[in-house]
C-alpha positions as CSV (number, residue, x, y, z in Angstrom):
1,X,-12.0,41.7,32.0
2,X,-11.2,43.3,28.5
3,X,-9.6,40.5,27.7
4,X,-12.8,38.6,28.4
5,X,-14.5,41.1,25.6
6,X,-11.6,40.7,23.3
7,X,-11.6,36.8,23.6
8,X,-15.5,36.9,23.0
9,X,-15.1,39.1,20.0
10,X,-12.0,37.1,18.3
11,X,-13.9,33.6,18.6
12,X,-17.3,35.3,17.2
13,X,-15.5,37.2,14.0
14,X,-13.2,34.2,13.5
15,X,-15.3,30.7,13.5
16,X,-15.4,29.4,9.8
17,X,-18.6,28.4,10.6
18,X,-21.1,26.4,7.9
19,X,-23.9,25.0,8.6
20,X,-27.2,25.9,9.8
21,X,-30.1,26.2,12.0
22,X,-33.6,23.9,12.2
23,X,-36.5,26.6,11.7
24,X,-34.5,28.3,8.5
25,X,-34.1,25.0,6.7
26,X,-37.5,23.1,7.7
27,X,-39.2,25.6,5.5
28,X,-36.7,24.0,2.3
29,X,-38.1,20.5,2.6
30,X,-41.6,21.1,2.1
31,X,-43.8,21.8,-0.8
32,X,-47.1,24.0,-1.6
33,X,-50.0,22.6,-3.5
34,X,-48.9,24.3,-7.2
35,X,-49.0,23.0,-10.4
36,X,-51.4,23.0,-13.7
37,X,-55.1,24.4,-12.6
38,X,-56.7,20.9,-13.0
39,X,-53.9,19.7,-10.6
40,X,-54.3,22.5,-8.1
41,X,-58.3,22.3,-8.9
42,X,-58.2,18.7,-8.0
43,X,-56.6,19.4,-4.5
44,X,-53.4,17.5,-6.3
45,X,-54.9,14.0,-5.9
46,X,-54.3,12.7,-9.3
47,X,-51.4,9.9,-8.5
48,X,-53.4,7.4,-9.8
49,X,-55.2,9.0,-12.5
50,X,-52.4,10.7,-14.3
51,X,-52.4,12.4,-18.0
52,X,-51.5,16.0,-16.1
53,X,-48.4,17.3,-16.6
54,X,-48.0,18.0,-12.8
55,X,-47.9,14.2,-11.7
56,X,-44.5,14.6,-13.1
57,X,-43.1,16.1,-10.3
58,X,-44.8,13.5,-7.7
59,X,-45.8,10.3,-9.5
60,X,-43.7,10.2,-12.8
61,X,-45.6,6.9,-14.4
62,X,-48.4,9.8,-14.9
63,X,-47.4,11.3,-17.8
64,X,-47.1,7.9,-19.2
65,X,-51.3,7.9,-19.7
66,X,-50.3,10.6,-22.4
67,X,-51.2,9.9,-25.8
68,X,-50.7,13.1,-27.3
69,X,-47.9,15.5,-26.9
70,X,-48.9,18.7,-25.2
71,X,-47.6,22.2,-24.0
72,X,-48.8,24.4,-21.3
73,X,-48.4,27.0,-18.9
74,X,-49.5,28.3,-15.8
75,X,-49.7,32.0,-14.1
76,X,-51.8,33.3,-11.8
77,X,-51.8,35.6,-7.8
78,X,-51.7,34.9,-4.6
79,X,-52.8,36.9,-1.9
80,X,-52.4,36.6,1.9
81,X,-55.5,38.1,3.9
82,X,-54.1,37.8,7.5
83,X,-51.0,40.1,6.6
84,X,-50.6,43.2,8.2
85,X,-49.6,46.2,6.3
86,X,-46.1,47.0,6.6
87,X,-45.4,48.6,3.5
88,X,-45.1,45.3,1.4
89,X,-47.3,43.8,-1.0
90,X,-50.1,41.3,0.2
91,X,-50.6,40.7,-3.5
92,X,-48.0,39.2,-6.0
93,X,-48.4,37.6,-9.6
94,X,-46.6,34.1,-10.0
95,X,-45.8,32.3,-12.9
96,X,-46.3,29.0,-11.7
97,X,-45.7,26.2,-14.2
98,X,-44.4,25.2,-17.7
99,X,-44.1,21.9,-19.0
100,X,-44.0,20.0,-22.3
101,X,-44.3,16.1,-22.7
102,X,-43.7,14.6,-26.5
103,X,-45.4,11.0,-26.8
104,X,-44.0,8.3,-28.9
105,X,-45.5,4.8,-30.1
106,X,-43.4,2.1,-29.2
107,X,-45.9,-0.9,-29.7
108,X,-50.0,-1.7,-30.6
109,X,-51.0,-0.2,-26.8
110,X,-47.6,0.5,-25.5
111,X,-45.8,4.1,-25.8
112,X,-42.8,5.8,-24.7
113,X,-43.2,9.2,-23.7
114,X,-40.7,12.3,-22.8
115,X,-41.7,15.1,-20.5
116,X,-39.9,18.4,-19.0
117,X,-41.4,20.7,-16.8
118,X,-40.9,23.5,-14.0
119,X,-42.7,24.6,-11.4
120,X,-43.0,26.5,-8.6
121,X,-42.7,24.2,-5.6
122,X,-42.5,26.6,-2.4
123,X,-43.3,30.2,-2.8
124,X,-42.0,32.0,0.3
125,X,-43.9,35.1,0.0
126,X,-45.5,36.0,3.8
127,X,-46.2,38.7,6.7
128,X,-46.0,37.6,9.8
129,X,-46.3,39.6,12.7
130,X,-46.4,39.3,16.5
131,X,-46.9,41.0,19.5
132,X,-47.2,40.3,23.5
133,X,-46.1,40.8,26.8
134,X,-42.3,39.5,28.1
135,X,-43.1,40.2,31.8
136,X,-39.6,41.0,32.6
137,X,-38.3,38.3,30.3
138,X,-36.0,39.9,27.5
139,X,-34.2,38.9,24.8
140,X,-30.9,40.5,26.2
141,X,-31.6,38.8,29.2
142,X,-31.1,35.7,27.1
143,X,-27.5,36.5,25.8
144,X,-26.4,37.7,29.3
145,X,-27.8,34.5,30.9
146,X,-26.2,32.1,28.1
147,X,-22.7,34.1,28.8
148,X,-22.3,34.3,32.2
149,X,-23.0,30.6,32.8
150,X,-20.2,29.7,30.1
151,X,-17.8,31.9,32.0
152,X,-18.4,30.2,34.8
153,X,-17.9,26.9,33.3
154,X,-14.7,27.8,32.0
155,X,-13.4,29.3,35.3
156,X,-14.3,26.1,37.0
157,X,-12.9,23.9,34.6
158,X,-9.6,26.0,33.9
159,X,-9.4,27.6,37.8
160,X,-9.2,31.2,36.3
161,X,-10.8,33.1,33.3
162,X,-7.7,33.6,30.7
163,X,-7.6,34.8,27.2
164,X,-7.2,31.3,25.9
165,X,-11.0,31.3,25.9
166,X,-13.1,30.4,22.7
167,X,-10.2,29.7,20.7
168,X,-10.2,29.4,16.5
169,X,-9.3,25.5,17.7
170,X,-11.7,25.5,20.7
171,X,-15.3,26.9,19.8
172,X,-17.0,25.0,22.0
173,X,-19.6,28.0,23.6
174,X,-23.1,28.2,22.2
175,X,-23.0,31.9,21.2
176,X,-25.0,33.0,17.9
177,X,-24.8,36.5,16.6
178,X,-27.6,38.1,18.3
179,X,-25.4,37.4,21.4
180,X,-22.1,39.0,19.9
181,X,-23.9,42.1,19.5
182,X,-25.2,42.5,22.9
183,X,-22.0,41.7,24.1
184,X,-20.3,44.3,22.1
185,X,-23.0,46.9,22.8
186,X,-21.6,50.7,23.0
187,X,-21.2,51.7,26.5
188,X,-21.2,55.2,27.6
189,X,-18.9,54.9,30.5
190,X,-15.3,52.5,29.8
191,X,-14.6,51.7,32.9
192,X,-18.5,50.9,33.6
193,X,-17.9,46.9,34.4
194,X,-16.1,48.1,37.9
195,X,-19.4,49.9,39.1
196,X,-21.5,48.8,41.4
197,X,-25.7,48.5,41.4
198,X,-27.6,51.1,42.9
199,X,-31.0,51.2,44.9
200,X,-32.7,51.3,41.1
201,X,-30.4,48.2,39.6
202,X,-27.5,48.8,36.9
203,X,-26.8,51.7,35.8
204,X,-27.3,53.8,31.8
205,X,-23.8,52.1,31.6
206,X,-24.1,48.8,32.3
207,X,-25.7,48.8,28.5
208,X,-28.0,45.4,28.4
209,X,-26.4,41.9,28.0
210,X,-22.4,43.4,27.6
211,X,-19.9,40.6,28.3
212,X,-17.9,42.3,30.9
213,X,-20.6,42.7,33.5
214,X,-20.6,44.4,36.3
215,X,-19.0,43.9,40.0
216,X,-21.2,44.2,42.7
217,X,-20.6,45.7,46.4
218,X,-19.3,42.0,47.6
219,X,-16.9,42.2,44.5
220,X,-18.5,39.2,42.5
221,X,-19.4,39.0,38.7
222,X,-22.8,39.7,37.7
223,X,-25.0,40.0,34.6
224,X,-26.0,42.8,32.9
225,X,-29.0,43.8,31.4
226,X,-32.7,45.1,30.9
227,X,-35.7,43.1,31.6
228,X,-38.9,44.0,29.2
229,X,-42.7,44.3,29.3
230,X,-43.3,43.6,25.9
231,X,-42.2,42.8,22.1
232,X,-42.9,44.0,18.5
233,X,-42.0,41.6,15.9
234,X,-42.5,41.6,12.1
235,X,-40.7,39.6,9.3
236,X,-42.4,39.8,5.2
237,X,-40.1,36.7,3.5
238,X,-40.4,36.5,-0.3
239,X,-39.0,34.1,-3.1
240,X,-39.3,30.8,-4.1
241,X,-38.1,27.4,-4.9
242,X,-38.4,26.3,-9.0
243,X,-38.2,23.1,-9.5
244,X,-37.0,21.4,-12.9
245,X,-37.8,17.8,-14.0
246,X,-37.1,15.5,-16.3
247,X,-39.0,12.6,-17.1
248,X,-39.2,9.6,-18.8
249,X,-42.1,7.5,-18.8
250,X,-44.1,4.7,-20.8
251,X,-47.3,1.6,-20.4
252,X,-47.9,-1.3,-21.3
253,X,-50.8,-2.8,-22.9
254,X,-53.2,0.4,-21.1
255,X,-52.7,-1.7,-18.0
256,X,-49.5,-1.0,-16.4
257,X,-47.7,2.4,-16.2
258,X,-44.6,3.2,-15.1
259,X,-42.2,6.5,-15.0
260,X,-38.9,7.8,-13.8
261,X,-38.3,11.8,-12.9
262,X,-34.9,13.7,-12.4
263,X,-35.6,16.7,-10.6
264,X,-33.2,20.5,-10.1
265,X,-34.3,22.8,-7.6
266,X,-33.4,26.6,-7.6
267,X,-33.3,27.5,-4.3
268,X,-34.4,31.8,-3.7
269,X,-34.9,33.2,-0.2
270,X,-34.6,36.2,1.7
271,X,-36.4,37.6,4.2
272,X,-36.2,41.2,6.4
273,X,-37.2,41.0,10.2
274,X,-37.3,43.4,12.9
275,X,-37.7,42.6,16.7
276,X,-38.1,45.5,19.4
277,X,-38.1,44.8,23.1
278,X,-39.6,47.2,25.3
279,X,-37.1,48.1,28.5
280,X,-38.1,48.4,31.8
281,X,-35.9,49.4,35.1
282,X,-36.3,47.8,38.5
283,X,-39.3,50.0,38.9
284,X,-40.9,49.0,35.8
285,X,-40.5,52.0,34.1
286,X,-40.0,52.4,30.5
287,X,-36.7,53.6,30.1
288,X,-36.4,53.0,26.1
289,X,-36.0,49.9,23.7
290,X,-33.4,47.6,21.5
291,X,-33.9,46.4,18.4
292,X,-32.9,44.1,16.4
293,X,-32.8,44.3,12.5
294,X,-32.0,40.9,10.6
295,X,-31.8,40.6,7.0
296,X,-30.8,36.8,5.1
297,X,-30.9,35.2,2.1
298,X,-30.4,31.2,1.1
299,X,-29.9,30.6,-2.0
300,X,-28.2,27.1,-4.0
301,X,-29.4,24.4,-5.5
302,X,-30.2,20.5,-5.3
303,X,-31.5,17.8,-7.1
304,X,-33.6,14.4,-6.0
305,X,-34.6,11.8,-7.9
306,X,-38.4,10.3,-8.2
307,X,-40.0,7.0,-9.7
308,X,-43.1,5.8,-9.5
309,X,-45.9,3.2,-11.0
310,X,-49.5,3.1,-12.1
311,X,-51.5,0.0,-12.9
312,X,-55.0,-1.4,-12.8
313,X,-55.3,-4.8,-11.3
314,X,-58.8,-5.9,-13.0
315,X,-58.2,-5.8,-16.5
316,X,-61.5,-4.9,-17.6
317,X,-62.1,-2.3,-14.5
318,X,-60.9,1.3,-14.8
319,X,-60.0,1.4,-10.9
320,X,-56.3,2.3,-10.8
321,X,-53.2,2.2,-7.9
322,X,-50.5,4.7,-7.5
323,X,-47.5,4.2,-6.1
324,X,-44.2,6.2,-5.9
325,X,-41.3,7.1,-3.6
326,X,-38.7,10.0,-4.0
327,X,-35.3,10.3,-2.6
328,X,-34.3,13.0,-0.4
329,X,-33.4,16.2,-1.9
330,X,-29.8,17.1,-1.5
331,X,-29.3,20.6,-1.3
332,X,-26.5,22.5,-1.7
333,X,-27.1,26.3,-0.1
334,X,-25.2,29.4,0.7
335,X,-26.7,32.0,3.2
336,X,-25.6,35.4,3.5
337,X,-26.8,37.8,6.9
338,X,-26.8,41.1,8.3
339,X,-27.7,42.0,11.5
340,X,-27.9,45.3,13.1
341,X,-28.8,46.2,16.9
342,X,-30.5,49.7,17.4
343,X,-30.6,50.9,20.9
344,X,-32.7,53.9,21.8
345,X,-32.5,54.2,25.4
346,X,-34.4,57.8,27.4
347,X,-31.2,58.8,29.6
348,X,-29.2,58.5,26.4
349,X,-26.8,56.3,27.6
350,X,-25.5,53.0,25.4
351,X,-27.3,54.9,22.4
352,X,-26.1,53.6,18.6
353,X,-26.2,50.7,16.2
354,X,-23.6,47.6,16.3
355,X,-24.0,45.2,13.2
356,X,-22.4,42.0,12.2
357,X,-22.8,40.1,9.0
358,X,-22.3,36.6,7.7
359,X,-21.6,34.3,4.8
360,X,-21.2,30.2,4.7
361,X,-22.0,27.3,2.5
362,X,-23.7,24.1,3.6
363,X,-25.4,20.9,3.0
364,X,-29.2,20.0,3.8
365,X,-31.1,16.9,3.1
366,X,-34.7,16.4,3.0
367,X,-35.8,13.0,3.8
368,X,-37.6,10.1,2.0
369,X,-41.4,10.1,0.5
370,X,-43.7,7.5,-0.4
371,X,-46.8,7.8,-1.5
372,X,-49.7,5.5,-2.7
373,X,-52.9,6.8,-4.6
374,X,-55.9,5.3,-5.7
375,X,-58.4,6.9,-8.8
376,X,-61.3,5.6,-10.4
377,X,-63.3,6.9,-13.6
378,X,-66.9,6.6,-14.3
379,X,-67.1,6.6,-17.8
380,X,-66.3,9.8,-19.3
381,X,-67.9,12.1,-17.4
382,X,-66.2,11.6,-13.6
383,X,-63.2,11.1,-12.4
384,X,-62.4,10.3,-8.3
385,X,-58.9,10.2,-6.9
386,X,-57.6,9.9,-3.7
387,X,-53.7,10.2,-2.6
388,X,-51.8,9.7,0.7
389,X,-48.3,10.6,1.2
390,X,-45.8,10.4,4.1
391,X,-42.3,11.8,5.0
392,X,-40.7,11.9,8.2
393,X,-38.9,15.0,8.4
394,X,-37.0,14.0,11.8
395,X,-34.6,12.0,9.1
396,X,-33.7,15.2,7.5
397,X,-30.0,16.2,8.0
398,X,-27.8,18.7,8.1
399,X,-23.9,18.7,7.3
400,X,-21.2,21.0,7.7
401,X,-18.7,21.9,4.5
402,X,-15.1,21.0,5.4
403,X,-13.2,21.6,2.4
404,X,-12.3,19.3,-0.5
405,X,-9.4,17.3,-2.1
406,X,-7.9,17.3,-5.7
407,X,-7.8,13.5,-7.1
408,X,-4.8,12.0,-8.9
409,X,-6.1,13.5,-11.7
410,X,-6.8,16.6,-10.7
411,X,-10.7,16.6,-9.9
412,X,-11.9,18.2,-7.0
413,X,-14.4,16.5,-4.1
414,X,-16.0,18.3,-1.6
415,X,-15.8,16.8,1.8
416,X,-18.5,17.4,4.6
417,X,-19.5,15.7,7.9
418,X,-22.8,15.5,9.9
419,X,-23.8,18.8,12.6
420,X,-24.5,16.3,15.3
421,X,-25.8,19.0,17.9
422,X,-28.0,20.2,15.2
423,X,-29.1,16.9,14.2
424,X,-30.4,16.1,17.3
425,X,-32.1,19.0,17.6
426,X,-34.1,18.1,14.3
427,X,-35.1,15.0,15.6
428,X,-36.3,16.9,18.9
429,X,-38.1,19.8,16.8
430,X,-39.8,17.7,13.5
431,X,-41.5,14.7,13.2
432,X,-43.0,12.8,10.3
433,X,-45.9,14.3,8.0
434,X,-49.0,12.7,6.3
435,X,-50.7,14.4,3.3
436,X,-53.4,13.5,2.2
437,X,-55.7,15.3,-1.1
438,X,-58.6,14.0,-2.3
439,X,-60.5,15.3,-5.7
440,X,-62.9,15.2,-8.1
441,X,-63.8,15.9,-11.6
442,X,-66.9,16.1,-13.3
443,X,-67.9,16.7,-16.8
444,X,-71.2,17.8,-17.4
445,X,-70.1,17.7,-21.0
446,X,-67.6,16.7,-23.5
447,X,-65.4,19.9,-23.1
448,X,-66.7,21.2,-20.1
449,X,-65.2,20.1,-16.7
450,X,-66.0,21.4,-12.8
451,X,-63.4,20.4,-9.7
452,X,-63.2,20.3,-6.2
453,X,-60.4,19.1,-3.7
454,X,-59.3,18.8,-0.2
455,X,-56.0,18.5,0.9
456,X,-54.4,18.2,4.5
457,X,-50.9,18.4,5.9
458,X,-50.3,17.6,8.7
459,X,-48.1,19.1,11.2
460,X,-44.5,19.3,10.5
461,X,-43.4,20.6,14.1
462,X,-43.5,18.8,17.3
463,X,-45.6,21.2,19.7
464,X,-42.8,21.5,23.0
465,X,-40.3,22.2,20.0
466,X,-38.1,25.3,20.0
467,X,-35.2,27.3,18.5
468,X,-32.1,26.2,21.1
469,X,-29.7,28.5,21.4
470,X,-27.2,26.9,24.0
471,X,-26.3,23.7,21.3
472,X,-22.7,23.3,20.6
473,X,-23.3,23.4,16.8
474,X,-21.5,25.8,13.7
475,X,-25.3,26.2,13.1
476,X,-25.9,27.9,16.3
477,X,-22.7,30.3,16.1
478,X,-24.1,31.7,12.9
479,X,-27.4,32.2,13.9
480,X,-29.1,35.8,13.6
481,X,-32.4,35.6,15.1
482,X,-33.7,33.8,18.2
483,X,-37.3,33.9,17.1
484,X,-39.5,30.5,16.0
485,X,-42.8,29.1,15.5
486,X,-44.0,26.1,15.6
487,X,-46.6,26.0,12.6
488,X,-49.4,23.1,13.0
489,X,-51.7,21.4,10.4
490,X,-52.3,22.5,6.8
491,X,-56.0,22.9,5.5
492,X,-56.3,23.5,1.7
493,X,-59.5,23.7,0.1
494,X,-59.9,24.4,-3.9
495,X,-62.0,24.4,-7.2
496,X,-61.5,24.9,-10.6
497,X,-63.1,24.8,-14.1
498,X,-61.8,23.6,-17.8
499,X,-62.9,23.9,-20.7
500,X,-61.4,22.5,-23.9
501,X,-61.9,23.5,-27.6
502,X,-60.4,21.5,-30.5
503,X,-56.3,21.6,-29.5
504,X,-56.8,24.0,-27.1
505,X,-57.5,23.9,-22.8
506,X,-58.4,26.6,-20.8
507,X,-58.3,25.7,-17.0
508,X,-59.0,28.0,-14.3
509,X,-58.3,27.1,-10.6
510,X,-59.0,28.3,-7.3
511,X,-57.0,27.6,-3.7
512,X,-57.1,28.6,-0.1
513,X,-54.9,27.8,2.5
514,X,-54.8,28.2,6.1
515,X,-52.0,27.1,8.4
516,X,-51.9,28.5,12.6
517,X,-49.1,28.3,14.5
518,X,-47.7,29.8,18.1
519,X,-44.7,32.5,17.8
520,X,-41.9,32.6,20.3
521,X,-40.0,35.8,20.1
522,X,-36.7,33.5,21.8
523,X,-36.6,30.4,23.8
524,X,-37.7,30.3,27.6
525,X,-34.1,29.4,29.7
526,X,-33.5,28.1,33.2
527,X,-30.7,28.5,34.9
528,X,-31.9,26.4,38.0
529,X,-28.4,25.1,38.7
530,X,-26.6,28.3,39.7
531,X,-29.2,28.3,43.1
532,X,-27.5,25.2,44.7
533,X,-24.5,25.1,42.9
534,X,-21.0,27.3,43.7
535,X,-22.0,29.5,40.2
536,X,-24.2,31.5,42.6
537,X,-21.3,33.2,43.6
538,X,-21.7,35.0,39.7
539,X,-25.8,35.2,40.2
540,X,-28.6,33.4,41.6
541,X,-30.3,31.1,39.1
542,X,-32.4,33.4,36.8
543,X,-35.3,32.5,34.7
544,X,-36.4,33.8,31.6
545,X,-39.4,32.6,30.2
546,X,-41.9,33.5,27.6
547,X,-45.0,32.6,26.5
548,X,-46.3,31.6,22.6
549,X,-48.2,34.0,20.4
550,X,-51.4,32.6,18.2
551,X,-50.5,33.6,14.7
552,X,-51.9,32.5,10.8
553,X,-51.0,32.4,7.6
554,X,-54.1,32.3,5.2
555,X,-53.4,32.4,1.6
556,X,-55.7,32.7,-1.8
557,X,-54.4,31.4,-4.9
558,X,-55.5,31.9,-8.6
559,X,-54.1,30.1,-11.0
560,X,-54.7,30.0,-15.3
561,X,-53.3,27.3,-17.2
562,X,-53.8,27.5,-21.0
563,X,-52.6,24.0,-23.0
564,X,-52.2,22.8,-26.5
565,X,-52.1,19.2,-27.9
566,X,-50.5,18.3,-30.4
């Protein structure tokens, strides 16, 4: 049986694992609503009207309405009012955006222009906190389940359990590290996984989901570990994603517009989680709790590319159609983890901390968008615009880093190939989004503007999704949580206010955002096949389900853009 634990340990510490899992990377691909004030003020539907600096970074051919050059930057807060206090700040200042665009002549009504920007595409910054009832589902429970049903997969498919298990050359069992730790949880008594159960269940020693497991009076196998009535969770993530473009961008005769956009992202995320399951006996009494600390951080970079068109199709009408596409965003990330189980049990036995830690390079992709936009002006006092996008995140991928090779002449290529387990699991857990904004500006008088907007995301998670555990994926061995949520439609609302004065803007712009979702502290398993099959001779088929918890995340954003034109 030690060699069992030994095996277990050896294939966990030595997988040169890179990839990664669904939930963490989903949040990569999409963006927040961010940008100039009159962009963010707008609700972001200015596609088809253009001359803002933030169209650069989703319809290029904006910039190319430009007729001046012009500088300007953006700063503001955000605040999230559904946080809890944990000791972190609901309350952060962001810079936000930057961007410069220099405008050149190149005919009677034609120009060339050059712009360069950042911004601040996805800003991580969130509380989130759950807590409900497990009724005698656990998260242990989970790790004991998933390894006792690959042992007995292995005995029946070898005839015996031998230390050629889990191999360097053979990782083929769906453990993550939340499941190494359980497995290597300190036990107060050695020799504990020759004991029998007792009238109350296992005993102080039988410490939770350990990988030896216990023999029972009959002299079978059995699982070991502590259902729970309950679960506190918390996790406060913070960085951000800064995006860098490049753009070129030009018209022709005031009628047609078009624009090209090179974009770098900066990739910064961490976050700091703690989950603490509430143990019950056989008798439902508390008997102490485990807890699980995770800290991680992502970090890399990528680029994608973006190009796009603006023209009017009635000469002398000032209606105008947007259209533009972007290429995926191949990303290039590193993650680093460290994870810590804490268990605090009342007859003190199996008491301590086990930790593991992390560290791998990958490859994600974000999929295609396409977008098409419509604006119209009425003379020089309003301004309408209206923008629909779509991106079907299913068609994002994920690849694991397999080396590289030198050239003939001594250049170095990275090689990678496709998580296939994973993929799938994308296509099963994300499905394609629409956004759509709509604004308006009105001008009361010449330098003087007001704003309002509406934008809507839809959701970017299928409902019956979840965070699985069991897949034979690199991206599942180097897990370090079990926890998900499935986050549903995005409702932004906002309003702003400009006012210019010779060569200088001042715009001022307000945003709130509210997005629910359901929290799932692990995923609900089944394992229905050990009741009528001859792996009932390890257990009877246990379940271990959980239900969702109703959760938000409602943010406020100010945001002051001050400009200059040249």
């Amino acid at each position: 049986m030690k060699k069992i634990i030994m095996a277990f340990s050896f294939t966990m510490l030595g997988v040169a694992a890179m990839g990664q899992e669904t939930y963490d990377n989903a949040q990569l691909a999409s963006k927040d609503l961010n940008g100039t004030a009159r962009y963010v003020g707008m609700g972001g539907a200015m596609e088809a009207l253009g001359a803002d600096i933030s169209t650069m970074s989703s319809n290029p051919a904006g910039i190319g309405l430009f007729r001046r050059s012009m500088i300007s930057g953006s700063f503001g807060f955000n605040s999230q009012s559904d946080a809890a206090d944990i000791g972190k700040r609901k309350t952060k200042a962001s810079f936000d955006h930057a961007g410069f665009v220099h405008t050149m002549r190149s005919g009677r009504n034609s120009y060339v222009n050059f712009g360069v920007s950042y911004t601040k595409s996805r800003n991580f910054n969130q509380i989130l906190t759950a807590t409900g009832r497990l009724n005698g589902a656990s998260q242990n429970k989970l790790s004991s389940m998933k390894n006792y049903n690959d042992l007995y997969r292995l005995e029946k498919r070898n005839g015996e359990l031998t230390s050629q298990w889990g191999t360097n050359n053979n990782p083929d069992l769906p453990y993550n590290q939340v499941d190494y730790l359980y497995s290597n949880a300190l036990l107060n008594d050695k020799n504990s996984q020759l004991v029998g159960m007792n009238a109350n269940g296992y005993n102080g020693g039988n410490y939770l989901g350990d990988a030896s497991g216990v023999l029972d009076a009959s002299g079978n196998l059995r699982a070991a570990y502590y259902n729970a009535d309950g679960y506190d969770f918390f996790r406060g993530t913070s960085g951000y994603i800064g995006e860098y473009n490049f753009n070129i961008s030009g018209n022709s005769r005031n009628r047609f517009y078009w624009g090209l956009t090179f974009g770098l992202y900066d990739v910064n995320y961490s976050h700091a989680s703690e989950y603490t399951e509430r143990l019950v006996n056989n008798a439902q009494n508390p008997i102490g709790s485990v807890t699980i600390a995770d800290e991680r951080t992502i970090s890399g970079t990528g680029f994608d590319i973006k190009a796009g068109v603006i023209f009017r199709p009635i000469e002398d009408s000032p209606f105008r159609v947007g259209l533009y596409v972007h290429t995926p965003t191949w990303y290039d990330l590193k993650t680093e983890n460290r994870t810590t189980l804490v268990s605090k049990l009342a007859d003190g036995c199996g008491n301590g901390n086990k930790s593991t830690s992390g560290r791998y390079d990958y490859k994600f992709y974000t999929p295609w968008l396409f977008g098409g936009s419509l604006g119209y002006t009425v003379g020089q006092h309003l301004a309408l615009g209206a923008t629909y996008e779509y991106a079907d995140y299913s068609y994002s991928d994920i690849r694991v880093n397999e080396g590289g090779v030198y050239d003939y002449w001594g250049n170095y290529y990275e090689e990678s190939s496709r998580d296939q387990a994973m993929k799938g699991n994308i296509k099963n857990v994300l499905k394609g989004v629409s956004t759509v904004k709509v604004g308006a500006e009105y001008k009361p008088m010449p330098n003087l503007a007001v704003r309002l907007g509406y934008n809507y995301v839809s959701p970017m998670y299928n409902k019956n999704g979840y965070k699985d555990g069991t897949l034979n994926s690199y991206s599942t061995y180097y897990s370090s949580s079990t926890d998900y949520t499935n986050w549903n439609a995005t409702n932004r609302v906002t309003a702003g206010a400009g006012y210019t004065y010779k060569k200088f803007s001042i715009d001022l712009a307000y945003q709130y955002s509210r997005t629910t979702g359901e929290f799932f502290p692990f995923m609900s398993y089944s394992d229905l096949d050990a009741v009528n099959g001859d792996q009932s001779k390890y257990y009877p088929g246990y379940d271990n389900f959980c239900d969702g918890q109703k959760v938000s995340n409602k943010h406020h954003q100010l945001i002051l853009t001050l400009g200059y034109r040249f």
